[in-house]
N, C-alpha and C positions, 0 to 999 in steps of 0.2 A: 670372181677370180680367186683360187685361189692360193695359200702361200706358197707351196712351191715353184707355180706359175709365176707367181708375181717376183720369187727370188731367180727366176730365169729370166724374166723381163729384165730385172736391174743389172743383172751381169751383163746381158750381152747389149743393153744400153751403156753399162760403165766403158765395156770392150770398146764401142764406137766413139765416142767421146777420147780417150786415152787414147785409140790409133791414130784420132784425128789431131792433136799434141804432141805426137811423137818426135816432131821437129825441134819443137820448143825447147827439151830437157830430156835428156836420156833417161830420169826417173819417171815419166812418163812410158817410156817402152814397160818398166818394169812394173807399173801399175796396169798397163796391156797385159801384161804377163798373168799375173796376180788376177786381174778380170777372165784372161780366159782361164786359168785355174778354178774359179766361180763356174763359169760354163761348163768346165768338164764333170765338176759333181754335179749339177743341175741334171747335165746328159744321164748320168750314170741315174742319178735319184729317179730321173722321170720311167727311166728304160729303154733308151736311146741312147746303148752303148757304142753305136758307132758316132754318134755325133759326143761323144764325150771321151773316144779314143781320140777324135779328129783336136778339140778344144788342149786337150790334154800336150799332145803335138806340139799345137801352137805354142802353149803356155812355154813349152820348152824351146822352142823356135826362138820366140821372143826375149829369154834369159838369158838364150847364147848371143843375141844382137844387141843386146842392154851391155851384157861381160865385153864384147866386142868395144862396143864404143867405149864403155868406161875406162876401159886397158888402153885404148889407142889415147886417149882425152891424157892421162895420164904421164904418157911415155916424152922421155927429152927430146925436144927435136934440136 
């Protein structure tokens, strides 16, 4: 195996773990986040830019549902 492989192994292992968390802690989303950001260079490194447009997405999906909860956690009720 080698390194590049093995640094897409660990992202999209960190991805699964951290989606699986997400309940826990909203810093959890944001490490989903962060993991699929790992993914979407991995995509792009290997040359599988469509699967590192898709990661990339995510990574941004996930920022906006991290800012979501942290502003709602936040706010007076």
């Amino acid at each position: 195996m080698d390194a590049l492989t093995l640094f897409g192994l660990l992202a999209v292992i960190a991805m699964l773990i951290f989606y699986a968390l997400e309940d826990r802690s909203t810093w959890f989303i944001l490490a989903f986040a962060g993991a699929c950001a790992l993914a979407s260079i991995y995509g792009f490194l290997q040359g599988a830019w469509p699967f590192g447009v898709v990661e990339a997405i995510w990574a941004g999906v996930a920022v906006w549902r991290w800012r979501g909860k942290t502003l709602r956690a936040e706010a007076p009720r």
